[in-house]
Backbone as CSV, one residue per row, in Angstrom:
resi,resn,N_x,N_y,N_z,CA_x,CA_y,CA_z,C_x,C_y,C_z
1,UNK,22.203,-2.987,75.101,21.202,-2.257,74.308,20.069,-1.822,75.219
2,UNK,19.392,-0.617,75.090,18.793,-0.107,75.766,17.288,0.278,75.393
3,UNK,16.055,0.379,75.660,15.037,0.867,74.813,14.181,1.830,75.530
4,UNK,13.668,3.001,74.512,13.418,4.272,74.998,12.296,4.341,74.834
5,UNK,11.521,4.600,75.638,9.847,4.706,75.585,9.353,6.348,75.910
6,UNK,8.513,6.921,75.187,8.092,7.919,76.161,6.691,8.175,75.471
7,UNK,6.095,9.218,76.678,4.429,9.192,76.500,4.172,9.982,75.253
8,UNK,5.008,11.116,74.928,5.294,12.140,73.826,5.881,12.278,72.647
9,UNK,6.022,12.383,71.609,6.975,12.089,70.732,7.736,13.180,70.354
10,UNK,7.352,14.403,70.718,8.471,15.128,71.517,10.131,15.077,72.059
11,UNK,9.762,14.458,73.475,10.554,14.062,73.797,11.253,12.881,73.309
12,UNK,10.889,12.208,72.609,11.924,11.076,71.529,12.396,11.741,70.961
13,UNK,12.048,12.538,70.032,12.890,13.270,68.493,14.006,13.884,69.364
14,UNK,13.478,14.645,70.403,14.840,15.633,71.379,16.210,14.502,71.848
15,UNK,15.699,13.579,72.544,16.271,12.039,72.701,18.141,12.049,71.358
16,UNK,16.990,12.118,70.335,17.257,10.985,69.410,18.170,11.957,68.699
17,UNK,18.004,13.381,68.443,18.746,14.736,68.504,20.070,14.692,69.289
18,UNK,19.574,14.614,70.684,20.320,14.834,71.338,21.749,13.578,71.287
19,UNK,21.077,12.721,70.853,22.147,11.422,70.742,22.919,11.908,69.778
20,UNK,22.358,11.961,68.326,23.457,12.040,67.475,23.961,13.165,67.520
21,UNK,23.973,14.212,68.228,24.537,15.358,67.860,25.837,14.757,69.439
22,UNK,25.453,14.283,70.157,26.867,13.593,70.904,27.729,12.690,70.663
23,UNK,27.339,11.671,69.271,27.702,10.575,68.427,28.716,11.818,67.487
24,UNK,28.430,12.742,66.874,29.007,13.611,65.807,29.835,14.189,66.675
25,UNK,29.667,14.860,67.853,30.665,15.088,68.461,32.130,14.817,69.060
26,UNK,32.047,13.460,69.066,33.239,12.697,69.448,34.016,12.819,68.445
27,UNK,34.330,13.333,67.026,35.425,13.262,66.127,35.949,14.935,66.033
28,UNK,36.063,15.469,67.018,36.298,17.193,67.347,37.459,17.434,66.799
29,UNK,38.030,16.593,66.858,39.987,16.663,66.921,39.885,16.964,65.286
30,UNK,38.834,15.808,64.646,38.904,15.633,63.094,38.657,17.040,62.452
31,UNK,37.646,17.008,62.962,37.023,18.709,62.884,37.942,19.989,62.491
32,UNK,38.286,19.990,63.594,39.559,21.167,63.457,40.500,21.098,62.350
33,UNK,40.438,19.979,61.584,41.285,19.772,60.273,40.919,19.829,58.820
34,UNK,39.756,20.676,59.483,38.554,20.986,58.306,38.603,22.129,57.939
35,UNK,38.398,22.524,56.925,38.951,24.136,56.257,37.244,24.866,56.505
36,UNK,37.319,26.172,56.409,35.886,26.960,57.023,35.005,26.140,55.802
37,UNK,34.675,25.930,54.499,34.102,25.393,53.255,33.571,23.929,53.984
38,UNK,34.287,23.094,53.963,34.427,22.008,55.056,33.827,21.505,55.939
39,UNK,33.982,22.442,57.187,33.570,22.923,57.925,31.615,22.936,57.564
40,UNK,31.710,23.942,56.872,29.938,24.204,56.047,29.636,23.135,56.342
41,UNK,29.916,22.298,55.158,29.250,21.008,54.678,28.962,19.755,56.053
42,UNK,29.796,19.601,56.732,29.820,19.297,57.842,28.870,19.211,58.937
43,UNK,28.165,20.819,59.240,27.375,21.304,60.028,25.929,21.097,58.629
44,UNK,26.258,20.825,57.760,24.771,20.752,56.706,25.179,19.326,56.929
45,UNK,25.853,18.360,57.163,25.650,16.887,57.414,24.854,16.488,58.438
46,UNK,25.311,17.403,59.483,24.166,17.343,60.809,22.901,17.402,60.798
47,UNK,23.007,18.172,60.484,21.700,19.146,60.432,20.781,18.644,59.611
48,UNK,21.088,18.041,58.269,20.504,16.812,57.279,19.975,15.192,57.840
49,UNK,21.024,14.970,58.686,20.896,14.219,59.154,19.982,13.858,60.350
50,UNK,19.840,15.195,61.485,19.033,15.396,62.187,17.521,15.252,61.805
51,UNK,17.252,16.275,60.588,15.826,16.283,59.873,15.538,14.785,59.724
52,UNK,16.827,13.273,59.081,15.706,12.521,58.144,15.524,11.296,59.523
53,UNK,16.571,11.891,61.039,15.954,11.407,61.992,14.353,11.436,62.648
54,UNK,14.422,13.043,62.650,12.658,13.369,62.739,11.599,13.072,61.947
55,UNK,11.992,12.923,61.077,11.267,12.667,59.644,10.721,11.212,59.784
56,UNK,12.042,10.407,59.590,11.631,8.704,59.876,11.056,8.632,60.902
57,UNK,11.681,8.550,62.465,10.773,8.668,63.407,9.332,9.009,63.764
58,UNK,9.640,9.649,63.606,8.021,10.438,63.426,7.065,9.881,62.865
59,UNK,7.531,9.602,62.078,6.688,8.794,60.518,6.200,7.773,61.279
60,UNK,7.176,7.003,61.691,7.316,5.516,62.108,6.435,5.490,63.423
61,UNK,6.025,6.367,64.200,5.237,6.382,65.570,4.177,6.890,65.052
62,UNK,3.643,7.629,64.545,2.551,7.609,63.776,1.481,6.298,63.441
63,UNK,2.691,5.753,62.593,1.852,4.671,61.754,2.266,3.621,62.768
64,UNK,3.016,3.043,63.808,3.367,2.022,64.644,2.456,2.493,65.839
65,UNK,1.866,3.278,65.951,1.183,4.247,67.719,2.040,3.533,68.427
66,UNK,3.494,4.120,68.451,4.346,3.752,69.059,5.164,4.107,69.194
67,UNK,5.861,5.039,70.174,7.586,5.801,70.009,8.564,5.766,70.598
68,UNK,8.681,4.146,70.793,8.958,3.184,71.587,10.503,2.627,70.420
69,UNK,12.096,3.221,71.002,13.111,2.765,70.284,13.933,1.889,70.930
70,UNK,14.568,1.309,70.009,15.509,0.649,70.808,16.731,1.049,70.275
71,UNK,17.877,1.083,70.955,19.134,2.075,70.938,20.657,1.065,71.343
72,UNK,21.307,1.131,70.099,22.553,0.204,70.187,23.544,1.626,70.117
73,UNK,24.690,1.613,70.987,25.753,2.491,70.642,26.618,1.199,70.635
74,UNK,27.412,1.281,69.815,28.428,0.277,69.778,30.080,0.840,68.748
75,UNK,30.664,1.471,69.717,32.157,2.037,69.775,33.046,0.789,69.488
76,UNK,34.154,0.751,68.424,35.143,0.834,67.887,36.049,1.048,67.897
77,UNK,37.252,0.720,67.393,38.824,1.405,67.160,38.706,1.964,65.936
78,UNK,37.878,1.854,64.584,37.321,2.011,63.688,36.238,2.811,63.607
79,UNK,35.600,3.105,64.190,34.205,3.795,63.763,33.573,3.890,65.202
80,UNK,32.001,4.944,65.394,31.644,4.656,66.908,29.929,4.828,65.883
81,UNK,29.651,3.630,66.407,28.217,3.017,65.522,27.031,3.629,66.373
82,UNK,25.934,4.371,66.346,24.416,4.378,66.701,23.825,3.843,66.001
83,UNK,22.719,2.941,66.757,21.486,2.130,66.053,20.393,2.514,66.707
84,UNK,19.185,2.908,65.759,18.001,3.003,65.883,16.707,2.216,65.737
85,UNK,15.941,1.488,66.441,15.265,0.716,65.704,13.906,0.927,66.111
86,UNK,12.854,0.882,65.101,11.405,1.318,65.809,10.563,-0.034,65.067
87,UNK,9.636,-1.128,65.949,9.009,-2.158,65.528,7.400,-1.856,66.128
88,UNK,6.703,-2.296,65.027,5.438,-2.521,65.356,4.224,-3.360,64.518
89,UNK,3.179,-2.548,64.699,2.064,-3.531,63.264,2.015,-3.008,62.131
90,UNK,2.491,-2.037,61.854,2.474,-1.422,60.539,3.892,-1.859,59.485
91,UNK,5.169,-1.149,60.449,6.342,-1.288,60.212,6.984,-2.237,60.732
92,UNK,6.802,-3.376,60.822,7.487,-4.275,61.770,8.562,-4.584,62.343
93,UNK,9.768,-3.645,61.667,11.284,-2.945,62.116,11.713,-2.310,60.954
94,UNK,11.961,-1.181,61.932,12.945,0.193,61.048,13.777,0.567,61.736
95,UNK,15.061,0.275,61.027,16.374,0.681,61.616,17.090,1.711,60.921
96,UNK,17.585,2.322,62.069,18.423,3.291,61.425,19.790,3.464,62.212
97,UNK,21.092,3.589,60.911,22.248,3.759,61.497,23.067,5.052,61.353
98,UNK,23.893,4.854,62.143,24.338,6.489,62.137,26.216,6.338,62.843
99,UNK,27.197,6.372,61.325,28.011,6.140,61.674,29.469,7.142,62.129
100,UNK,30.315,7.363,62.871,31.249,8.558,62.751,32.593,7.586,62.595
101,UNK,33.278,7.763,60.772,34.565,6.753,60.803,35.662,7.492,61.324
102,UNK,36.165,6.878,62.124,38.074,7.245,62.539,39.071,6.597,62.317
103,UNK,39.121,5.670,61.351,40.013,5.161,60.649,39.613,3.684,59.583
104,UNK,40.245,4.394,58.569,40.076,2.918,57.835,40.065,1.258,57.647
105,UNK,39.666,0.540,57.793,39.737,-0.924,58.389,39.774,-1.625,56.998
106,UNK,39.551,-1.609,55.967,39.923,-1.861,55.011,40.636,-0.686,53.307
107,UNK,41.482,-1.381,52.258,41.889,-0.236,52.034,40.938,0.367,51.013
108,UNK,39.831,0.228,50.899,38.703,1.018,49.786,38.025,1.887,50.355
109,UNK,38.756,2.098,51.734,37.829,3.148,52.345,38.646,4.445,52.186
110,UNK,39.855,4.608,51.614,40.787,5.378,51.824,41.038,6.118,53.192
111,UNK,41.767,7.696,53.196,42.063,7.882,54.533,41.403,9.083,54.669
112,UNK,40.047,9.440,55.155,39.172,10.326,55.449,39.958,10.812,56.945
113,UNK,39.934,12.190,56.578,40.080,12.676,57.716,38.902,13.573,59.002
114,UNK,37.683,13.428,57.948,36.218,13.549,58.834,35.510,12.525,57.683
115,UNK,34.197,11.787,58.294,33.681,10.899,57.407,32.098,10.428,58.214
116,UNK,31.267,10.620,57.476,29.659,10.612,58.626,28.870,9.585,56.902
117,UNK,28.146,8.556,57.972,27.415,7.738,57.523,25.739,7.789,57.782
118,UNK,25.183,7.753,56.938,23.529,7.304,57.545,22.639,6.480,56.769
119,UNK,22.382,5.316,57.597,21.555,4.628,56.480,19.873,4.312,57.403
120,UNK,18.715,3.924,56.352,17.513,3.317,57.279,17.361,2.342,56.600
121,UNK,16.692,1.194,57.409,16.074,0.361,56.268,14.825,-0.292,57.189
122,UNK,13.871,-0.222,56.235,12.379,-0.387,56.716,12.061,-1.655,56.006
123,UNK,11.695,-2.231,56.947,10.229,-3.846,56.485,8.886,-3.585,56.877
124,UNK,8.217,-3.140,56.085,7.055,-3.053,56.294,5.836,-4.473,56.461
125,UNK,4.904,-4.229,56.835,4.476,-6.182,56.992,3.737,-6.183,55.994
126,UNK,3.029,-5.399,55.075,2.378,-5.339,54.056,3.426,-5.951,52.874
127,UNK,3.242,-6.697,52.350,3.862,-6.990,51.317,3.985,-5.882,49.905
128,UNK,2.612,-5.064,50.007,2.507,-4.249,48.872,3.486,-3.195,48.975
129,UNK,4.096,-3.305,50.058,5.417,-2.056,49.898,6.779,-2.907,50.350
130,UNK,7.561,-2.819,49.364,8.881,-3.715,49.537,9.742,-2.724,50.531
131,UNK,10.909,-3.513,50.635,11.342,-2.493,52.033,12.639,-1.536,51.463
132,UNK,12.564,-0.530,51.972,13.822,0.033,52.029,15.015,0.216,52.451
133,UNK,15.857,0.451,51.222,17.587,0.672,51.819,17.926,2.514,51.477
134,UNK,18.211,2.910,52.734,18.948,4.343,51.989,19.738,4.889,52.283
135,UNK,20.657,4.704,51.918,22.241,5.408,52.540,22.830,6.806,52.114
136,UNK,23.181,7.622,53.064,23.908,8.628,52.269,25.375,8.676,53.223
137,UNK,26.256,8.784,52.712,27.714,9.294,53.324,28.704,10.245,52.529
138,UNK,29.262,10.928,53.612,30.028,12.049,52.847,31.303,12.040,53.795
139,UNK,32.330,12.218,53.307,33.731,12.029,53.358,34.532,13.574,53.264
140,UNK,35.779,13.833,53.865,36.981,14.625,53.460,38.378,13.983,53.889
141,UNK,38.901,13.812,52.831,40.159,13.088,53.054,41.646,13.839,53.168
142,UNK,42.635,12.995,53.614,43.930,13.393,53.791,44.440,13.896,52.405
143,UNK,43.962,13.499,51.368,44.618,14.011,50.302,44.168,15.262,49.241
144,UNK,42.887,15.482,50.357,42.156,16.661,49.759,40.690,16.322,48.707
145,UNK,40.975,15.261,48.398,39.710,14.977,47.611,38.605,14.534,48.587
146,UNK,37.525,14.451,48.014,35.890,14.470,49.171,35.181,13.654,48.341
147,UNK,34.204,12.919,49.102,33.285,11.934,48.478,31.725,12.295,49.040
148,UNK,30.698,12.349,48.332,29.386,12.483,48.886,28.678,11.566,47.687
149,UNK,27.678,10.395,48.596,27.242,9.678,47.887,26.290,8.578,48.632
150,UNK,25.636,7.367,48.113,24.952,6.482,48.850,24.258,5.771,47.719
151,UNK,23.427,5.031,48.388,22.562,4.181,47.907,21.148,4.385,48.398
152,UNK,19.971,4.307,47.219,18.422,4.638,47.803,17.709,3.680,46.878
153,UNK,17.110,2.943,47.072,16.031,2.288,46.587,15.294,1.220,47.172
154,UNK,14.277,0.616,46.498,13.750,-0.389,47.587,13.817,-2.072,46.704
155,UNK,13.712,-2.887,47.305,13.624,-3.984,46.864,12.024,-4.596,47.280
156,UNK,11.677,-4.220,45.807,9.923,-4.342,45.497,9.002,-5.374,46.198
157,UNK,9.579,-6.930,46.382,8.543,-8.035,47.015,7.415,-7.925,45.735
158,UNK,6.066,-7.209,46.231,4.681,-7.052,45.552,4.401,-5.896,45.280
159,UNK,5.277,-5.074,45.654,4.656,-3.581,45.017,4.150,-3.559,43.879
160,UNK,3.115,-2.475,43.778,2.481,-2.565,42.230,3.093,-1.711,41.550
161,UNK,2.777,-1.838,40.067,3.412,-1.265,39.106,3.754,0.209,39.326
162,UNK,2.314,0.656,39.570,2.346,2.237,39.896,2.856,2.720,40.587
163,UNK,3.056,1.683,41.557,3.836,2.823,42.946,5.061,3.077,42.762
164,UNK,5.934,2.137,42.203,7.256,1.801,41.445,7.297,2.725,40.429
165,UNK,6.182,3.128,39.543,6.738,4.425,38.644,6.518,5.610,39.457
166,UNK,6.151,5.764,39.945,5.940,7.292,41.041,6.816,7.647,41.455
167,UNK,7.606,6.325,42.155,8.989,6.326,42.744,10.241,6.886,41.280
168,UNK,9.880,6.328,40.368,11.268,6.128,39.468,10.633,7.789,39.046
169,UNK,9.657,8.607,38.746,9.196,9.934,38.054,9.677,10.891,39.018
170,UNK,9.531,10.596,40.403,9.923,11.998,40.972,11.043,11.593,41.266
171,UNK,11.720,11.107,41.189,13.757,10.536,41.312,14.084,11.156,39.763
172,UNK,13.423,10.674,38.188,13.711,11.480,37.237,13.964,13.111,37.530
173,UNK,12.837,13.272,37.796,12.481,14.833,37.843,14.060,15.338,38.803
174,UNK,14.068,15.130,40.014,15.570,15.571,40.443,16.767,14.988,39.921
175,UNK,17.402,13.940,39.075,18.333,13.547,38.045,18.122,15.142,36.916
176,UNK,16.965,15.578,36.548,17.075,16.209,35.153,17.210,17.466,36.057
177,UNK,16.606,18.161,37.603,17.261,19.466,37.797,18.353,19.220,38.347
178,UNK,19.028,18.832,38.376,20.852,18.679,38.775,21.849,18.412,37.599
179,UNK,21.102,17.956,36.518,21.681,17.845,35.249,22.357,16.311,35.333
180,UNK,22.062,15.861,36.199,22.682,14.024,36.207,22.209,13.108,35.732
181,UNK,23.166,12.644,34.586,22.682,11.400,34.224,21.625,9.940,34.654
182,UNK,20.537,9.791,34.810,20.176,8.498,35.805,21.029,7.124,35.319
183,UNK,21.517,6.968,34.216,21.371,5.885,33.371,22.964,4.857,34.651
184,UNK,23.975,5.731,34.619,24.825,4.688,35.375,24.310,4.545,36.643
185,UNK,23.808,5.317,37.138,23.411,5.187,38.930,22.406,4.204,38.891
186,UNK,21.293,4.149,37.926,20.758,3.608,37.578,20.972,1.439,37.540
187,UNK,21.659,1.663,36.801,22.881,0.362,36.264,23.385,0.035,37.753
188,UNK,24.260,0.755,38.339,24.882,0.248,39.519,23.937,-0.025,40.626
189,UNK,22.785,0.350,40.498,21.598,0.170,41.589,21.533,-1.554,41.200
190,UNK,21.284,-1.787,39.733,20.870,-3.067,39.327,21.792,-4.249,39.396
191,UNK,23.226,-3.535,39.279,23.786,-4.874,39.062,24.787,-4.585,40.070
192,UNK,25.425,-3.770,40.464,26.487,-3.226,41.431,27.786,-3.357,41.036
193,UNK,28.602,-3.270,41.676,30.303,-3.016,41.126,31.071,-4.156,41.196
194,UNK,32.660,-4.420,40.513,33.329,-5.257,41.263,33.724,-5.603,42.445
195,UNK,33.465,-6.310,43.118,34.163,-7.051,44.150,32.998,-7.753,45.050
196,UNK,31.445,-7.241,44.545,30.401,-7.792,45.149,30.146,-9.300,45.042
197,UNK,29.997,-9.983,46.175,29.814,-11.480,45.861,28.474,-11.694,44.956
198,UNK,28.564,-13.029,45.234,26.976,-13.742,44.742,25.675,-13.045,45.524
199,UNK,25.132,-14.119,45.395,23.668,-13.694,46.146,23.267,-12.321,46.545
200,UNK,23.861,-11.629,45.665,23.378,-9.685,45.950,21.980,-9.235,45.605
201,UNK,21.621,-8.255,46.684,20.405,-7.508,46.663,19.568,-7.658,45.134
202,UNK,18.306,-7.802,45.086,17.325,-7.380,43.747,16.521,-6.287,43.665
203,UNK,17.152,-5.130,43.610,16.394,-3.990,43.245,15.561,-3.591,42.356
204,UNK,14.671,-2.614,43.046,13.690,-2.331,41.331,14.351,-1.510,40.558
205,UNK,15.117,-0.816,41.186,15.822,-0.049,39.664,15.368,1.456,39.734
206,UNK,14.519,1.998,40.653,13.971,3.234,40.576,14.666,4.208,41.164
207,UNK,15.410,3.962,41.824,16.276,4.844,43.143,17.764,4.899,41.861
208,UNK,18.882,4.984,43.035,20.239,5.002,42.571,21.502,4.228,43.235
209,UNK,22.078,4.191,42.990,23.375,4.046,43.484,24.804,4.831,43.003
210,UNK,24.812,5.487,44.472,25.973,6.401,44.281,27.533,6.128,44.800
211,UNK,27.487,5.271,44.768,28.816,4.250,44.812,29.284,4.079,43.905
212,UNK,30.375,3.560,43.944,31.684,3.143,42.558,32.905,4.042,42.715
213,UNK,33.427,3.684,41.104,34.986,4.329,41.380,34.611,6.338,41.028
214,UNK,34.349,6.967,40.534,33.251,7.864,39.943,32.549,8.572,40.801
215,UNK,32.449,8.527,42.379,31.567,9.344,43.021,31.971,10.737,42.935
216,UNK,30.972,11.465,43.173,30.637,12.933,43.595,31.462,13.728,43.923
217,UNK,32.028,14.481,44.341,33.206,15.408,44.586,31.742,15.894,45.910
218,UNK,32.667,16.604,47.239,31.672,17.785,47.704,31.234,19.121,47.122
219,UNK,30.519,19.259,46.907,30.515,20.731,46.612,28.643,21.083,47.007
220,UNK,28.285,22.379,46.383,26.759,22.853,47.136,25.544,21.839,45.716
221,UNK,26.164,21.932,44.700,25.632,21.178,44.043,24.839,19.124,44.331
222,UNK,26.259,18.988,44.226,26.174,17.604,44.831,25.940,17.404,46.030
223,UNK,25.780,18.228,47.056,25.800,17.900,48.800,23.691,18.182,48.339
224,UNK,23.195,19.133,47.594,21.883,19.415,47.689,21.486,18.444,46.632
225,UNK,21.681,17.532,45.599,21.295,16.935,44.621,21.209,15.267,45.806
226,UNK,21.978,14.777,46.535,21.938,13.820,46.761,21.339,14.094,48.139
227,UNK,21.418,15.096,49.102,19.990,15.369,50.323,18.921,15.403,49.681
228,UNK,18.361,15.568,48.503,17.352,16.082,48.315,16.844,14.830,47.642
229,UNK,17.548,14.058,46.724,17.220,12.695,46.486,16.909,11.799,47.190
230,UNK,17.790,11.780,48.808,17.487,10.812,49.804,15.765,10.743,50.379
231,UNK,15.831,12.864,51.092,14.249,13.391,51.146,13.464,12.689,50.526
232,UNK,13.261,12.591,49.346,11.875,12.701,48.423,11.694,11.529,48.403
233,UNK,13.025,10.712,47.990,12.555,8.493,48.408,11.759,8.630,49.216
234,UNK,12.814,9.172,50.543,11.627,8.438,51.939,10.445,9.214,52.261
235,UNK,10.494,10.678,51.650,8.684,11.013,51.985,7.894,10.136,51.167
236,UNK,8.005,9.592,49.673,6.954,9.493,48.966,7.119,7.550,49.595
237,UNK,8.104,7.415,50.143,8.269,5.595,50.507,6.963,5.243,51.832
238,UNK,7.460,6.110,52.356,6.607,6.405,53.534,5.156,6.302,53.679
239,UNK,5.011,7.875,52.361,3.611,7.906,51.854,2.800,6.505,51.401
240,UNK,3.625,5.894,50.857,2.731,4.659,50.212,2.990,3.363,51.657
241,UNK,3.559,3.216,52.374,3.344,2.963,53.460,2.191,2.711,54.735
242,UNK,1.424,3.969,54.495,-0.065,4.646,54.767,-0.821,4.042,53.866
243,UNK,-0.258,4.495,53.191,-1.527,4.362,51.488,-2.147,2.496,51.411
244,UNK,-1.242,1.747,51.531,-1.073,0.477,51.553,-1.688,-0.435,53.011
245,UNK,-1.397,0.312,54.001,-1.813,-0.213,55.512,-2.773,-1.542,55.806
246,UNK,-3.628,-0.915,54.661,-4.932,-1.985,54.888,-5.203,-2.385,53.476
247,UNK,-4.524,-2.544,52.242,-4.557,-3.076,50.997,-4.622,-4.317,51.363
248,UNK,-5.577,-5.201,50.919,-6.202,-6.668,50.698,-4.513,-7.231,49.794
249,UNK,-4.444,-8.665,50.396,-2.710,-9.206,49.825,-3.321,-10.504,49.641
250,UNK,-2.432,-11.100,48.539,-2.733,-12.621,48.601,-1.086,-13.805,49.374
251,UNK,-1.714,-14.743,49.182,-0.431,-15.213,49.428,0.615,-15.536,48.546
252,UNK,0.333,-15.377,47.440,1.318,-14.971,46.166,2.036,-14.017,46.705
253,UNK,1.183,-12.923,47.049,2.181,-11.714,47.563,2.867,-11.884,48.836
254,UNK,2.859,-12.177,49.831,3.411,-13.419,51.131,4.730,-13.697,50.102
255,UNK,4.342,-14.662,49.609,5.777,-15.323,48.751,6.813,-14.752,48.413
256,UNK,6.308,-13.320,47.802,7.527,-12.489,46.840,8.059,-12.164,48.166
257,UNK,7.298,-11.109,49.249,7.854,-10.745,50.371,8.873,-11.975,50.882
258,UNK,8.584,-12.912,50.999,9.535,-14.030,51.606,10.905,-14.175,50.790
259,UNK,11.092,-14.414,49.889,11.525,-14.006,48.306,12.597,-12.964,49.102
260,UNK,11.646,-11.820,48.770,12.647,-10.086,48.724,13.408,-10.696,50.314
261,UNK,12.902,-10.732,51.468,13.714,-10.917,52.365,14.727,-11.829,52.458
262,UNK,14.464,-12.778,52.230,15.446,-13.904,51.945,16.952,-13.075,51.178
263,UNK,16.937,-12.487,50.184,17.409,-12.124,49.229,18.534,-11.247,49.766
264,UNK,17.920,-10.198,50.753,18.303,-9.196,51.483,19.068,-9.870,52.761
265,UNK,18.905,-10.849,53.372,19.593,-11.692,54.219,20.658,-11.871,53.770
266,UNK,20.844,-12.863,52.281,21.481,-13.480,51.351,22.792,-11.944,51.041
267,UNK,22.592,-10.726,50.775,23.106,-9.749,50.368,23.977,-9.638,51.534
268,UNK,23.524,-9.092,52.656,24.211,-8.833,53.977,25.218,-9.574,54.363
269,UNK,25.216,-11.255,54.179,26.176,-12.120,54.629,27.124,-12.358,53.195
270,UNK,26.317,-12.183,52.077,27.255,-12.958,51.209,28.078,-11.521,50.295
271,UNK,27.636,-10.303,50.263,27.720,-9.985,48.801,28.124,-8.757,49.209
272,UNK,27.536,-7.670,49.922,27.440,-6.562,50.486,29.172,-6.205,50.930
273,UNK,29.686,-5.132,50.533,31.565,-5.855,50.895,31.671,-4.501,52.567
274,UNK,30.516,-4.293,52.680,30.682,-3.298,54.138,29.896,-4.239,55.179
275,UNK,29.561,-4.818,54.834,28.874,-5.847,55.934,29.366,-6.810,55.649
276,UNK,30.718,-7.236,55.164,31.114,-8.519,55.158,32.669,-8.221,56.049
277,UNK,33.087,-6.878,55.479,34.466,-6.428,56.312,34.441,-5.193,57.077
278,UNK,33.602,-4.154,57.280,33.793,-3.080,57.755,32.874,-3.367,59.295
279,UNK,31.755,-3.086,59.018,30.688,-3.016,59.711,30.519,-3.866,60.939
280,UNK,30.464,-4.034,61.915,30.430,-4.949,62.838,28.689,-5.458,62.580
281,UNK,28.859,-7.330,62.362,27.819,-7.872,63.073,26.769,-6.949,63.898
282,UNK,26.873,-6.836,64.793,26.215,-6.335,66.051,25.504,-5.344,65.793
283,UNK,26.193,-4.546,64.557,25.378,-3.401,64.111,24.245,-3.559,63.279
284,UNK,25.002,-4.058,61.667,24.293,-4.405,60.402,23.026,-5.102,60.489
285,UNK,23.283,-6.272,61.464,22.333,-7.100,61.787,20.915,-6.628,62.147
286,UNK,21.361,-5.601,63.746,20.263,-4.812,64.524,19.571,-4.083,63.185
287,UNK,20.637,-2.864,62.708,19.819,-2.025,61.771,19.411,-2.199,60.633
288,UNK,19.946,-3.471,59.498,19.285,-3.716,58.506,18.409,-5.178,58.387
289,UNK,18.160,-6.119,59.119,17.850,-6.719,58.788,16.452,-7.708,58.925
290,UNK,15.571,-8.441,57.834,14.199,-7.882,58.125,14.178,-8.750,60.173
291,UNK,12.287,-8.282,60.261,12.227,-9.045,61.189,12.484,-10.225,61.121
292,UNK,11.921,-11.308,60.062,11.570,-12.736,59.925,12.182,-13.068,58.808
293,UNK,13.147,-14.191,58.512,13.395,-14.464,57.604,12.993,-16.258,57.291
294,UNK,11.933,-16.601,56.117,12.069,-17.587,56.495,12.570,-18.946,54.933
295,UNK,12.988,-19.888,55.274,13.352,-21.072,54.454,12.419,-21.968,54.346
């Protein structure tokens, strides 16, 4: 593992560009088995993906005065993994992953014949902002059917009431212009699907989950309903991030934070079924998990 420092933040975002667009590159062969439609969506995966690199980053050196990463590539027979991670006094680790699959390792993954992953997840040291999970992945398979979908929400700790409805009003507002139901994504955020162990994640419920048997088809609809859902989490997550920096905490609030992390530990090893069989250790660990966990 390697860590990237520079005087500019500039030159990081170009860095960090330049990585994943050589991470996306390595599945070329897959590529070519992509119809021109395909194809589209593909180059809007990048390119999506690129933005919520600059976006987080950015964010994250800002509020850390720091643009200072640390960088896991960790290649596979299965998948070829990038990890991102940015730590400091504000954010105390934010990771971000960035996956390209080349073959299935278990059978719920079916048989994608191009398949791009991205998730972040932030611990902030403020207790008043619980941390975030946000995944989006999109799929095209051997049998012609396509998957676009993820998971976004945060697991609260002490957040206050308000900030938690802000979050759940402007997530409404894009559910009602796409015409999508919130109520199951909703549900599966809270309780999750079969095959999840015990000790699983405690969400607030404001975000979604776009997982299950039921996901998304590709198309311009669903590829812009679920980018645009991911966007707006992490600008307005972010925002209160700032907002919070220097909010007065008690140690009640200490507790829940200890609580939410614990919980999120507890998820990763016990419950989570991509970090229990897909995902390598080496990765999950680096990019999701908080700084401190304690008993």
């Amino acid at each position: 593992m390697k860590t990237i420092s520079n005087d500019k933040l500039v030159p990081l975002l170009a860095t960090l560009i330049y990585m994943s667009c050589a991470t996306s590159s390595i599945a070329t062969a897959a590529e070519q088995q992509l119809t021109p439609e395909q194809a589209a969506f593909a180059e809007r995966t990048y390119a999506f993906m690129d933005e919520m690199d600059a976006l987080y980053f950015g964010t994250l050196a800002k509020l850390n005065g720091t643009d200072e990463v640390e960088v896991l590539d960790f290649p596979t027979e299965y998948g070829d993994h990038n990890v991102n991670v940015s730590r400091g006094p504000v954010v105390q680790k934010a990771g971000r992953m960035r996956v390209v699959h080349k073959k299935p390792k278990m059978e719920f993954q079916g048989k994608p014949i191009w398949s791009r992953f991205l998730s972040v997840d932030a611990h902030p040291a403020s207790p008043k902002v619980g941390m975030l999970h946000a995944a989006f992945t999109i799929n095209f398979k051997e049998d012609g059917s396509s998957i676009v979908g993820g998971w976004v929400d945060v697991l609260p700790g002490a957040m206050p009431a308000g900030d938690l409805a802000r979050l759940k009003e402007a997530m409404d507002k894009i559910f009602k212009k796409y015409g999508v139901d919130p109520e199951p994504h909703r549900k599966m955020s809270c309780e999750g699907s079969p095959g999840e162990g015990e000790r699983r994640r405690e969400p607030a419920c404001v975000g979604g989950s776009f997982y299950g048997r039921d996901m998304m088809a590709v198309n311009t609809k669903n590829f812009d309903f679920m980018s645009e859902f991911y966007r707006e989490f992490l600008l307005i997550y972010l925002d209160l991030i700032e907002q919070h920096r220097d909010t007065r905490y008690t140690n009640e609030d200490l507790a829940k934070q200890d609580y939410m992390r614990r919980n999120w530990l507890e998820d990763r090893f016990f419950s989570d079924p991509y970090t229990g069989n897909v995902v390598p250790y080496e990765v999950w660990a680096l990019s999701t998990l908080p700084p401190v966990v304690k008993f």
